[in-house]
C-alpha positions in Angstrom: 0.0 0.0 0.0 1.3 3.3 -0.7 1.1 6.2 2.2 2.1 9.1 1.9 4.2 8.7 5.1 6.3 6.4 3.0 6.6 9.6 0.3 7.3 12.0 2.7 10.2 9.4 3.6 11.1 8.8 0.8 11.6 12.4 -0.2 13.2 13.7 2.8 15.4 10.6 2.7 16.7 11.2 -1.1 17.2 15.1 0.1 19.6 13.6 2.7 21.2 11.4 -0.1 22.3 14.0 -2.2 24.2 15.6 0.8 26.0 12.1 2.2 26.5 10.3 -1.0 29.8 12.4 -2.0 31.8 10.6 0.2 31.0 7.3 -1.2 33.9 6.7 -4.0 35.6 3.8 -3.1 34.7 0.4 -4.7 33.2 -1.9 -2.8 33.3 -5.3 -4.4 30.7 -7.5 -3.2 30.4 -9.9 -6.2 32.7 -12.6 -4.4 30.8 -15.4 -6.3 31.6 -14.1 -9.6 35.8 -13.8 -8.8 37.2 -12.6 -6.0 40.5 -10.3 -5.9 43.8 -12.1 -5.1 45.3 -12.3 -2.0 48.5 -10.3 -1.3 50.5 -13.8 -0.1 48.7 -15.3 -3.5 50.3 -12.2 -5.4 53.5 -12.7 -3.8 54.0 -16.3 -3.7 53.3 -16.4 -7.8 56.1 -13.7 -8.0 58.6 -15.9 -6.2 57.4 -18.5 -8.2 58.5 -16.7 -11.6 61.3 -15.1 -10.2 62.8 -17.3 -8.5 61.7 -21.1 -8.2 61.0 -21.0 -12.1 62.2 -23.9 -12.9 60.2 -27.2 -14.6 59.0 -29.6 -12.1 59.5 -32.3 -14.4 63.3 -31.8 -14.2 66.2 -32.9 -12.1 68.4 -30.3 -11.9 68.2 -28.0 -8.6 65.5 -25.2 -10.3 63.7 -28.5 -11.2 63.8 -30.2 -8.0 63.0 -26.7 -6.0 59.8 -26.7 -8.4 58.6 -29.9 -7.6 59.5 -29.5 -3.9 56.8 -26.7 -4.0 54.4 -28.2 -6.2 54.5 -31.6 -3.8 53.8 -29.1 -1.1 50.9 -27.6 -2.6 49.4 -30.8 -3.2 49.6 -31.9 0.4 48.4 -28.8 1.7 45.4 -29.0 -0.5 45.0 -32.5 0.1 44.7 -31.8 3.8 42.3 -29.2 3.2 39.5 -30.8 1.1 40.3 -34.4 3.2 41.3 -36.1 0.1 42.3 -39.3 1.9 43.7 -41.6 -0.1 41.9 -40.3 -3.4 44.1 -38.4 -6.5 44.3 -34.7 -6.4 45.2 -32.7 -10.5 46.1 -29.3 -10.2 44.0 -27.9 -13.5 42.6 -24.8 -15.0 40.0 -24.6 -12.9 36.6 -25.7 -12.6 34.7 -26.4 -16.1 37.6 -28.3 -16.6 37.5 -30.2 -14.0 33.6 -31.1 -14.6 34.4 -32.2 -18.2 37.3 -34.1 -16.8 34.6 -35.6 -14.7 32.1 -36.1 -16.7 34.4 -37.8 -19.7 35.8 -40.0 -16.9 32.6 -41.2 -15.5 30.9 -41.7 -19.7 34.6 -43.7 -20.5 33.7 -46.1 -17.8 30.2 -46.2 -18.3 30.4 -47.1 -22.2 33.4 -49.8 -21.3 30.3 -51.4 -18.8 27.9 -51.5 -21.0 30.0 -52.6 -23.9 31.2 -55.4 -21.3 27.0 -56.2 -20.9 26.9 -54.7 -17.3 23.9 -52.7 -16.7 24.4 -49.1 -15.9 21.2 -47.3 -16.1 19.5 -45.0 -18.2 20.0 -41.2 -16.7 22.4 -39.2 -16.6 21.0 -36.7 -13.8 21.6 -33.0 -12.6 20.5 -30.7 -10.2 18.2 -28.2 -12.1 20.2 -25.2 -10.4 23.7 -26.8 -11.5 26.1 -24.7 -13.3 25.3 -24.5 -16.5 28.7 -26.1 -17.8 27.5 -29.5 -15.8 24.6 -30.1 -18.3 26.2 -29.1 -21.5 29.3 -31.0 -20.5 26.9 -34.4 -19.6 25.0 -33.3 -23.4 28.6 -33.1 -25.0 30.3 -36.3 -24.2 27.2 -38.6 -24.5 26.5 -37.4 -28.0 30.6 -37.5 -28.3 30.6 -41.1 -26.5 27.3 -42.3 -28.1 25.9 -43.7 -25.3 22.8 -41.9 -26.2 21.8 -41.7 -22.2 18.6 -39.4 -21.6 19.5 -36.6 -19.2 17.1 -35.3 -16.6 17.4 -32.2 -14.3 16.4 -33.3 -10.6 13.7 -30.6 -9.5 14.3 -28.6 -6.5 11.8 -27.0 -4.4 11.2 -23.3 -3.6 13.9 -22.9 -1.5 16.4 -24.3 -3.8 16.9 -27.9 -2.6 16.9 -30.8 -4.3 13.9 -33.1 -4.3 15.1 -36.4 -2.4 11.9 -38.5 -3.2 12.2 -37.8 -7.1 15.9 -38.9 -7.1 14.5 -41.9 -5.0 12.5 -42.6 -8.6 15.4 -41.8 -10.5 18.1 -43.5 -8.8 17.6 -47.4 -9.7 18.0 -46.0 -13.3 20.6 -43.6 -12.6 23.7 -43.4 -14.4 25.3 -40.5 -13.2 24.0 -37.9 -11.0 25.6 -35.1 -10.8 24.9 -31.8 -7.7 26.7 -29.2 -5.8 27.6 -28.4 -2.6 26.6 -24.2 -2.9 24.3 -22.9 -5.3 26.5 -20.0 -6.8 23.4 -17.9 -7.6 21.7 -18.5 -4.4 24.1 -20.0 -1.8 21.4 -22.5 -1.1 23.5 -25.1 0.2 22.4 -28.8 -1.0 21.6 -31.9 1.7 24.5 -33.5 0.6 23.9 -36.1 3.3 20.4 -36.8 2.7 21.7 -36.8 -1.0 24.1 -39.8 -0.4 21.6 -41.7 2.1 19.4 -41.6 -1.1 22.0 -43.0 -3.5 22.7 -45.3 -0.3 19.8 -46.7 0.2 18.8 -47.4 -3.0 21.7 -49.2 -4.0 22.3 -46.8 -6.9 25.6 -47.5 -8.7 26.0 -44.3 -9.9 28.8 -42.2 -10.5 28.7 -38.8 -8.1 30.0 -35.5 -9.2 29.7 -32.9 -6.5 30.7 -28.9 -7.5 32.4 -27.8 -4.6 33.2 -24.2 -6.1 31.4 -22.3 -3.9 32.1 -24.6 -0.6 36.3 -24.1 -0.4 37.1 -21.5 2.4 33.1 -21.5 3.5 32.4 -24.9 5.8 34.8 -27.4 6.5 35.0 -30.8 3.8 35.9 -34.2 4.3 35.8 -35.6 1.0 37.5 -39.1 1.1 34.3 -39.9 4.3 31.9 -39.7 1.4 31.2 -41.5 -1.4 31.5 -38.5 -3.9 33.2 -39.6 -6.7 34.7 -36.4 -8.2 34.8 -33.2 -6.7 36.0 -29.8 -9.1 37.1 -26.6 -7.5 38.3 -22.9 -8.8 41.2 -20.7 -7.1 39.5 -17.5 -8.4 36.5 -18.0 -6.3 38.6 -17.8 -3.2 41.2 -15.2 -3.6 43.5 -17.3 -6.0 44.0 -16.2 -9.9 41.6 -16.9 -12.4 43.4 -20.3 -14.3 43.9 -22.8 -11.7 41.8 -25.2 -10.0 41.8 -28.6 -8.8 39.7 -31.5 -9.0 39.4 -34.8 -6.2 39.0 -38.3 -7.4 37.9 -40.9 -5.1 40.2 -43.6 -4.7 38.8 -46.4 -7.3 36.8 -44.4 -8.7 37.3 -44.4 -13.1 39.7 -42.1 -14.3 40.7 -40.8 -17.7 42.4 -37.9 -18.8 41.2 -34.5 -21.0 44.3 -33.9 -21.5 47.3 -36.4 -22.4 50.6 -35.6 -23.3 54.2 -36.0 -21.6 52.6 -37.6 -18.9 52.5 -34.5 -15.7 50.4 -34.6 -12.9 50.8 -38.4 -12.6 49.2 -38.9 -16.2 46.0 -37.2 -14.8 46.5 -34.1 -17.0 49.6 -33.5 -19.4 50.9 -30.0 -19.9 53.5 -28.5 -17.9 52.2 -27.2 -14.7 50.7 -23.5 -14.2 53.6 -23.3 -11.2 52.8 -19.6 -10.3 49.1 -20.6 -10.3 49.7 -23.1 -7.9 52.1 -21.0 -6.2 49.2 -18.5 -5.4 46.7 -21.6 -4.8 48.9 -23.2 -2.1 49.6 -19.5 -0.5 45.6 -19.2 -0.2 45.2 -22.8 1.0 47.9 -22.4 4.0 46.2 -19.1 5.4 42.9 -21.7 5.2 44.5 -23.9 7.3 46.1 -21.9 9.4 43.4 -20.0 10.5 43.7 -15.7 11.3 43.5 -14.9 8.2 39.7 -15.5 7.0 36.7 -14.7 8.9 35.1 -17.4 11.4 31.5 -18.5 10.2 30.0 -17.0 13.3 31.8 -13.9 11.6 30.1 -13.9 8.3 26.7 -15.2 9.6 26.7 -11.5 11.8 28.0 -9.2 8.3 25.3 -11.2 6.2 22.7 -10.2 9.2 24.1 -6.4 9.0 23.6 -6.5 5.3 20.2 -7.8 5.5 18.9 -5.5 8.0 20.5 -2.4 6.0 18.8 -4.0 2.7 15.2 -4.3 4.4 15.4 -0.5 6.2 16.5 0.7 2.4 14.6 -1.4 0.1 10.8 -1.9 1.6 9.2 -4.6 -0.1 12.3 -6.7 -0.9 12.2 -10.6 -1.1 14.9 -12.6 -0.4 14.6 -15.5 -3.3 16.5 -18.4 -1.0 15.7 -18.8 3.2 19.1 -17.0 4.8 19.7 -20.1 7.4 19.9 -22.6 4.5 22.2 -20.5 2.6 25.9 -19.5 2.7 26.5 -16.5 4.8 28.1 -14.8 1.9 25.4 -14.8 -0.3 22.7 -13.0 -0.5 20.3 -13.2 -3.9 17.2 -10.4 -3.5 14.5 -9.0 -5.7 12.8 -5.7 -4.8 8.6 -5.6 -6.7 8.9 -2.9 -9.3 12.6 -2.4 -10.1 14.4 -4.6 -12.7 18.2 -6.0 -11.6 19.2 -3.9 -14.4 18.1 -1.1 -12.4 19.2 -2.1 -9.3 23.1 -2.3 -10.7 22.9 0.8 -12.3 22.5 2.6 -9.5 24.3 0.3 -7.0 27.5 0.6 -9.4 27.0 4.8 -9.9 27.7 4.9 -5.8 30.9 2.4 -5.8 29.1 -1.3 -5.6 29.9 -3.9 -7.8 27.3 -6.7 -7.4 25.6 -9.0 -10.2 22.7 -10.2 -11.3 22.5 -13.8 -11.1 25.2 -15.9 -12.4 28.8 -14.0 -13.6 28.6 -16.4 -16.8 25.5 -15.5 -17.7 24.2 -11.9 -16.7 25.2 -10.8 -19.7 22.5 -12.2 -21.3 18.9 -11.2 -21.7 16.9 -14.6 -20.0 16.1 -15.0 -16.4 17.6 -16.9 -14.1 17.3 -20.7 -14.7 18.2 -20.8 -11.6 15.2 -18.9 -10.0 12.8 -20.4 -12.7 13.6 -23.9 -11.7 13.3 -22.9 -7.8 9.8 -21.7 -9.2 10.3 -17.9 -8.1 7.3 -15.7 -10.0 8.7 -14.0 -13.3 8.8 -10.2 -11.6 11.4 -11.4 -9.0 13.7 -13.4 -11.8 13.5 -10.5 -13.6 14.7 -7.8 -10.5 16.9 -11.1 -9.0 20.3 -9.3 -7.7 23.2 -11.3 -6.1 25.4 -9.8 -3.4 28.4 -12.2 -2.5 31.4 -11.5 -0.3 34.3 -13.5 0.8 35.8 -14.6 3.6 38.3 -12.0 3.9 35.6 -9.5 3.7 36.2 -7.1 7.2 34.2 -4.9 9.4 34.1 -2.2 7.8 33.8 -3.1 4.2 30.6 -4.0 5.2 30.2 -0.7 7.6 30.3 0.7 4.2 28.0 -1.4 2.2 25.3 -0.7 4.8 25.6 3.0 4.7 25.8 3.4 0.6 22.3 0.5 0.6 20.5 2.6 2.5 21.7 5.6 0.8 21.3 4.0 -2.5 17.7 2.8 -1.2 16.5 6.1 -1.3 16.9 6.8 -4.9 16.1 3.4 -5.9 12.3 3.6 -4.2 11.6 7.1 -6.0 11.9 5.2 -9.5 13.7 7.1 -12.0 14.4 10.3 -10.0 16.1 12.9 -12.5 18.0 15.5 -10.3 18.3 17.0 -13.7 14.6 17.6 -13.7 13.6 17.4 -10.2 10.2 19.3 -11.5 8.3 19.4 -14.7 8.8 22.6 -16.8 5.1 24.5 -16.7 5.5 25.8 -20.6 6.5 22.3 -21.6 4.2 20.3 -23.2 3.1 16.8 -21.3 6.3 14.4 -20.2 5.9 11.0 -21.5 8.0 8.6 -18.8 8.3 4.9 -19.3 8.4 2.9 -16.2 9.7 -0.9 -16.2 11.9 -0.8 -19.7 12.5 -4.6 -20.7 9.9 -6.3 -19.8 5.9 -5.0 -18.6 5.4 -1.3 -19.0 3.9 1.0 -16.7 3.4 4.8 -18.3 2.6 7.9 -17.0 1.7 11.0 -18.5 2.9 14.3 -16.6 1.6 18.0 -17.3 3.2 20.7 -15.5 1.2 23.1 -17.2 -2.0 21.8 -15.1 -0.1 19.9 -12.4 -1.9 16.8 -13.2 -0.5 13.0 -14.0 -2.4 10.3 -15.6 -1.2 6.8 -15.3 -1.9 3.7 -18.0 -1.6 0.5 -17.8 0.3 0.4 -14.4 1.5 -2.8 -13.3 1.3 -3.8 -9.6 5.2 -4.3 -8.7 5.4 -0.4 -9.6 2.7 1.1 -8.1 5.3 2.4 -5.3 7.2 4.2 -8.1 4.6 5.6 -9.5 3.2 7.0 -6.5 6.9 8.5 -5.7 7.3 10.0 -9.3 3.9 11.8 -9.2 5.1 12.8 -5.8 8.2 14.2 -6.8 7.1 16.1 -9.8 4.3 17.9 -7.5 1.9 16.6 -9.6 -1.9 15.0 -8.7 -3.5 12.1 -10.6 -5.7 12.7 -12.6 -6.8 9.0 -14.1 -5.6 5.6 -13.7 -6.5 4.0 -17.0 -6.2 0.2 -18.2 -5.9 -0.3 -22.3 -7.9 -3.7 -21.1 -10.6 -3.7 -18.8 -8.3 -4.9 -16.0 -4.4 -5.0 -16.2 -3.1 -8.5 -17.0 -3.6 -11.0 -13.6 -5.4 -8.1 -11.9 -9.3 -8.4 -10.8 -11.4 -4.9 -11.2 -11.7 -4.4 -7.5 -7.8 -4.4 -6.6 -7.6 -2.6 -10.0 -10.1 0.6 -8.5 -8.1 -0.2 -5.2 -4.7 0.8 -7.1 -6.7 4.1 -8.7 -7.9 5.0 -4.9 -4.2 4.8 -3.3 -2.6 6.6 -6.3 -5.2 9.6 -5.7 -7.2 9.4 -8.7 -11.5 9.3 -9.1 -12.8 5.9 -9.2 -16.3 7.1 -9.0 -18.3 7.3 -12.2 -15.5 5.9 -14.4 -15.8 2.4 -16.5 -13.7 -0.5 -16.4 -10.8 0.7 -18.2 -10.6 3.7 -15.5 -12.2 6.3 -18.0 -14.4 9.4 -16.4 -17.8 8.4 -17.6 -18.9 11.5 -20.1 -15.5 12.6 -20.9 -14.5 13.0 -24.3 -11.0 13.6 -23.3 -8.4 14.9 -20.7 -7.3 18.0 -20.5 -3.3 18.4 -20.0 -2.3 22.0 -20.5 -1.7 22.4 -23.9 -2.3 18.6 -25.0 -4.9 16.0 -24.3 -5.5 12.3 -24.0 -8.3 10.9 -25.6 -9.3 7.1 -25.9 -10.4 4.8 -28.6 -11.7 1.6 -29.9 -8.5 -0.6 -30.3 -10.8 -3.7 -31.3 -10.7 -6.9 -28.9 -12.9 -5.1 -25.9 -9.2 -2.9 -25.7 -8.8 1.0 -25.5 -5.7 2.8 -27.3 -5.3 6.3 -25.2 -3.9 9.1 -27.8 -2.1 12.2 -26.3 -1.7 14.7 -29.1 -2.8 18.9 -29.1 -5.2 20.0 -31.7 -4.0 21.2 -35.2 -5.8 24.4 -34.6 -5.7 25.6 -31.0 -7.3 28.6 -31.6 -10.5 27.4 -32.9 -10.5 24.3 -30.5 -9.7 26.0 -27.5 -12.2 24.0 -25.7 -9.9 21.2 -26.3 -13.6 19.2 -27.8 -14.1 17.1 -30.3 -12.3 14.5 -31.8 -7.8 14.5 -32.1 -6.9 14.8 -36.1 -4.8 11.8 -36.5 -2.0 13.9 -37.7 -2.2 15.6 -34.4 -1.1 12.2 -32.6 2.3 12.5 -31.2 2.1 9.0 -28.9 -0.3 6.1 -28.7 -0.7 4.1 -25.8 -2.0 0.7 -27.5 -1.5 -2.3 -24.4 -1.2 -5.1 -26.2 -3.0 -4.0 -29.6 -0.6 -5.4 -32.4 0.5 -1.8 -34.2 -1.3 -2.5 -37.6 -4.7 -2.7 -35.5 -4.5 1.1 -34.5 -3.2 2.1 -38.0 -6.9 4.0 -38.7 -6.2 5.8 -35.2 -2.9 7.3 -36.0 -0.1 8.7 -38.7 3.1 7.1 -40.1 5.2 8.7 -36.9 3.1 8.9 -34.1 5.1 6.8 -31.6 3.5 3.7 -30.6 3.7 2.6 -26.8 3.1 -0.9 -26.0 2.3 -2.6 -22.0 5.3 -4.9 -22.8 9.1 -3.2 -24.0 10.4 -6.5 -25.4 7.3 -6.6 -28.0 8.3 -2.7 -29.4 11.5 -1.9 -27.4 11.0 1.8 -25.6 8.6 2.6 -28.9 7.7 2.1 -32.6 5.6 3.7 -35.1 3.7 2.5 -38.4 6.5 3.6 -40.7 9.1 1.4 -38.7 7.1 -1.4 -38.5 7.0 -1.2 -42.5 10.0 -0.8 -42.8 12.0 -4.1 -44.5 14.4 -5.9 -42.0 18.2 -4.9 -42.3 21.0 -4.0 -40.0 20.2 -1.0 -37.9 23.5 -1.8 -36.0 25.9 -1.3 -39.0 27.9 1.6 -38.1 26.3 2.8 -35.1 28.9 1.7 -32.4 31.3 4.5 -32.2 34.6 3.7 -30.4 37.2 6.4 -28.9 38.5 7.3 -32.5 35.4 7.0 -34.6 33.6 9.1 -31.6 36.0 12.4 -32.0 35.5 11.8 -36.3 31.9 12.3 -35.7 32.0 15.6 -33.2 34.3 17.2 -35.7 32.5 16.7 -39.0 28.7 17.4 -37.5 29.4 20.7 -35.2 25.7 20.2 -34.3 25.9 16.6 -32.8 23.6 16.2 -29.8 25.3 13.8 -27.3 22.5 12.9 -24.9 23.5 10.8 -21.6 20.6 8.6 -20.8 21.8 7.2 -17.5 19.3 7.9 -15.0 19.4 10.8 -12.8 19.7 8.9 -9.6 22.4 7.5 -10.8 24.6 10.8 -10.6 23.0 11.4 -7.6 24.7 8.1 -6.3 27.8 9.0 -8.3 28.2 12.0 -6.6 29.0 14.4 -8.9 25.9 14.9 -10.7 25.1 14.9 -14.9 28.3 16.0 -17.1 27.7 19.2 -17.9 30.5 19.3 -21.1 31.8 17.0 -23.6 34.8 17.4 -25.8 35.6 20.8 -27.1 33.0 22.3 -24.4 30.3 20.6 -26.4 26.7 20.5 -23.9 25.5 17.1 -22.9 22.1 16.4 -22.5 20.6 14.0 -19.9 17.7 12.4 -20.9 17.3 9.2 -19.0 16.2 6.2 -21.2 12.5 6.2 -19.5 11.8 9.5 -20.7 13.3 8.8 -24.5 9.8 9.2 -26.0 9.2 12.7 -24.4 11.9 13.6 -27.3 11.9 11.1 -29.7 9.8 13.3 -32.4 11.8 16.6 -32.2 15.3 14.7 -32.8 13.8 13.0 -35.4 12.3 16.3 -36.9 15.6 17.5 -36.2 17.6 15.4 -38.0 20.6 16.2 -36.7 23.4 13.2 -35.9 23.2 11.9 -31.8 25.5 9.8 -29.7 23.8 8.4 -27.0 26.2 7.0 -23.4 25.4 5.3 -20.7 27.6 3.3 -18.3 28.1 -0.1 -20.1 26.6 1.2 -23.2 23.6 -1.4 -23.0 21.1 1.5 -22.3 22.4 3.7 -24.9 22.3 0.9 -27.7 19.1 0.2 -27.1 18.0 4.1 -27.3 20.0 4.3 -30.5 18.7 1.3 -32.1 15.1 2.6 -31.4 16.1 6.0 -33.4 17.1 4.0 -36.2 13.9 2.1 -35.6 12.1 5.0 -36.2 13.5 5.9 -39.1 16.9 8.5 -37.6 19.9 7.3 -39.9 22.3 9.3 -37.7 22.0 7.8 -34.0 25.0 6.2 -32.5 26.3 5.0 -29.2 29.4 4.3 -27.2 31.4 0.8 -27.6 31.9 0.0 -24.1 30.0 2.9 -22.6 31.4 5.2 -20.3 33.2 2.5 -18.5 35.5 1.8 -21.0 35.2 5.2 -23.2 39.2 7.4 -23.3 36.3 11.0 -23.3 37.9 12.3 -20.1 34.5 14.4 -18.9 32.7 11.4 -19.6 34.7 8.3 -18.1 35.3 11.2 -14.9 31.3 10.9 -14.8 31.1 7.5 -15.1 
């Protein structure tokens, strides 16, 4: 529910922000699960290692011998670690390796069975929250193999664990089966246990492959007590460099190498040995077992509980997507109703915080989290999922800090897009179009500040808090809540009029779409909305100002359609609204990934090609452009909270003093029409250039041959001003 105790809060809180937040400039890297940074006795012990104990392992002069001596070392050391027993230890690359090493191991011994007429089962089974290189490596060597084995994901329930009575089903017929200790997306940690009293008790003669990337340095293992058969692990998640790893072997269990050659590592895995890797490894593993150095688990449990409580005072309505006390301490993996992760990072990384969305390996991609899907989290919390991970060398007051700059941060986040830039709506302006929810369901508000007044389409529940703070902050009052169906999607009329009520606006005498019964339109300063027949039992809302103002001053009748700038059609496919509006009015759809930010008629007639050809500028390419077109916009469309979290607000100049606009990407379509009136050439920056390719590509979209963006974004950009206000 939204009160406005909670916007007066908000707004006093965001005032507080702006004054505070300068100090936060330091990076704070709390994506520990992704990579963690290397350990200064890691650092140093590969430098020895290179400088001076360089020599090959495999030889038996001195610098050889001195090599092994430490490699032997290292091995011990981790052996004693992990509790290999009497099982083989490989120093490898790291992790995916050691899973295909696994997995091509386990397949070898399975084909030689079955060849031999041994029964081995049917399945080859995975945890449906495994790392994704456990599947495609199982997929990959049984087509390679051609043992043609059908693979099944084990289900998990809603807090992330596996489902012990289907594997029960599956297990007679299991072939391989293949879990992990520590969800890296989640930190759900699996019943490994009640795992093995399964396989136990059902006399499964499966091969077990457990992912212990996320467990070294968190809980204590005793690998050679169980009967896991292989077990993978990765330095870089604990402090070592990226490129080495190891993986366990259970005495007697199959073995056969990825790699073959002059016979290293005991003809596990040929190559000559990564001996500064190992090096850094062993310098990691000896502050593990020595103990001082990392943070007790008692520790980590009371910085997690810090975190959580500074998450929950900043972010009200957040939902943590796996229970805390069946989950590593140093992960944390939240959604917050209304904001997308994309938004979340934007911000979180403007004031200094470096956290992920899901999975490292796969947040650059545009799909939910498999992860979250198969744990059966609803859509809207896959889609705002956030992971915050530490290690266990995190200290005191690293995480001192991270409290302060969440609840700082939280502030600005709750408002929605907040433009400090545009903290109020110019009165001679005409109405402000802002987008709410870019990527996947739209919400879309219209604000006047000629007449003060807001009206809101097609809102969706998860940002009815955002809404209510944006109308708040512009000083504006609602005027209509409006629905392009006669309910939004999964959203009963009553909870629909509820919505209207707590946002301010009428519900009396207005139909089920949220329309003032006997109103031919709405009146917003010098434009109005007006509503049509969009076929279907929808509406299509058109915001446009009458060709001739002075003869319909009364604002009456009925919008020409060249009058149309946008149209606000729900779900209406575009060609159903083409009687409604012209070639350019700009289309504006409930869902962003069916017309990203906005189309129009002539763009959707438009035949296919390559709008991206040419449009990524890099450093060079950039300064060409500025030179040749003196009349360049550059437009920044990062969102104004985020240079309020930055610090040191919007660039004011580019190169050669040239202006830079801030439009934040949400209120693209307020401008759209006079740039592409215009004409003239614009270079759109953002961060990681992910927002400002999408705004570019739209211009092209629509028909502007001339709209670039940043390779890289500001992040990686050699513009001084720019990479200063990144």
């Amino acid at each position: 529910m939204v009160s406005p105790g909670y916007v007066n809060w908000w707004v006093s809180a965001f005032d507080e922000s702006l004054t505070n937040i300068h100090t936060m400039t330091s990076e704070l890297y709390l994506d520990g699960n992704a990579t963690s940074p290397v350990l200064p006795a890691a650092i140093d012990a590969a430098v020895h290692a290179m400088r001076i104990c360089y020599g090959n392992p495999s030889s038996t002069h001195t610098a050889g011998l001195q090599a092994r001596a430490l490699l032997d070392g290292a091995r011990a050391r981790a052996r004693r670690v992990i509790g290999a027993g009497n099982g083989s230890l490989m120093f490898n690359s790291g992790a995916t390796e050691g899973i295909q090493t696994a997995v091509l191991s386990a397949l070898c011994a399975l084909r030689a069975r079955r060849d031999a007429g041994e029964p081995i089962g049917t399945l080859l089974v995975y945890g449906a929250t495994e790392h994704k290189a456990v599947p495609h490596s199982l997929a990959h060597w049984n087509t390679v193999l051609g043992l043609n084995l059908e693979l099944v994901a084990l289900p998990v329930d809603g807090d992330g664990l596996h489902d012990l009575d289907a594997l029960r089903r599956m297990a007679p017929q299991a072939a391989m089966v293949c879990t992990m200790a520590a969800n890296n997306e989640t930190g759900v940690l699996s019943d490994i246990v009640g795992i093995e009293a399964v396989l136990n008790d059902t006399a499964c003669r499966a091969y077990w492959m457990v992912d212990c990337v996320q467990a070294l340095g968190k809980f204590r293992l005793q690998l050679a007590r169980s009967r896991v058969d292989y077990a993978p692990f990765s330095g870089h998640k604990l402090y070592a460099p990226k490129g080495i790893g190891l993986l366990y072997v259970r005495e007697g269990a199959p073995f056969t190498p990825l790699i073959v050659g002059g016979g290293q590592e005991s003809a596990l895995r040929s190559g000559t040995e990564n001996m500064a890797g190992i090096a850094a490894l062993d310098a990691v593993l000896a502050a593990l077992e020595q103990g001082g150095v990392f943070r007790s688990h008692d520790q980590l449990c009371d910085f997690r509980d810090r975190l959580v409580a500074s998450l929950r005072r900043a972010l009200p309505g957040i939902v943590f997507n796996a229970p805390l006390e069946q989950a590593l301490p140093t992960t944390l993996n939240f959604s917050v109703a209304g904001l997308t992760s994309r938004e979340l990072m934007d911000v979180f990384d403007a004031a200094g915080m470096r956290v992920s969305a899901g999975s490292a390996c796969s947040s650059a991609k545009a799909a939910p989290s498999y992860v979250l899907e198969a744990m059966g989290i609803p859509a809207w919390r896959s889609a705002s999922a956030i992971r915050l991970s530490f290690g266990p060398l995190t200290d005191d007051a690293t995480i001192t800090q991270a409290c302060a700059r969440i609840e700082r941060c939280g502030a600005i986040l709750c408002g929605g897009v907040v433009d400090t830039n545009h903290p109020r709506i110019d009165s001679a302006a005409a109405a402000t179009v802002l987008q709410l929810g870019s990527g996947a369901d739209c919400s879309w508000l219209v604000l006047d500040g000629a007449s003060g007044g807001a009206i809101v389409i097609d809102p969706r529940p998860e940002h009815e808090e955002r809404i209510a703070a944006q109308v708040a902050s512009h000083g504006c009052r609602v005027l209509a809540v409006l629905s392009t169906d006669a309910a939004p999607a999964g959203v009963s009329p009553e909870p629909w009029r509820a919505m209207a009520q707590r946002l301010g606006a009428p519900v009396a005498d207005t139909d089920s779409h949220g329309w003032p019964q006997g109103r031919d339109a709405l009146v917003l300063g010098g434009q109005r909305l007006q509503r049509a027949d969009g076929g279907g039992g929808r509406q299509v809302y058109l915001l446009g100002a009458p060709v001739d103002t002075h003869l319909d001053a009364s604002m009456g009748g009925a919008l020409p359609r060249a009058a149309v700038c946008h149209a606000f059609i729900g779900d209406a496919p575009p060609q159903q609204v083409a009687a409604l509006v012209h070639e350019d009015t700009l289309l504006c759809a409930a869902r962003d990934e069916h017309l990203p930010l906005c189309s129009s008629l002539r763009a959707t007639r438009q035949q296919p090609g390559d709008i991206g050809s040419g449009m990524h500028l890099d450093n060079t390419a950039l300064r060409a452009l500025l030179a040749r077109y003196p009349n360049a916009l550059v437009v920044d469309v990062r969102d104004g909270g985020e240079h309020a979290a930055s610090g040191i607000g919007a660039p004011q100049a580019g190169p050669d003093g040239r202006t830079v606009l801030n439009v934040p990407l949400p209120r693209l379509t307020s401008h759209i029409g006079a740039w592409l009136q215009d004409g003239a050439p614009i270079v759109f920056c953002c961060r990681s250039g992910a927002r400002s390719t999408k705004a570019a590509a739209c211009l092209r979209r629509l028909g502007h041959p001339h709209a670039y963006d940043l390779v890289g974004g500001m992040a990686l950009t050699m513009w001084p001003d720019l990479a200063h206000a990144a």
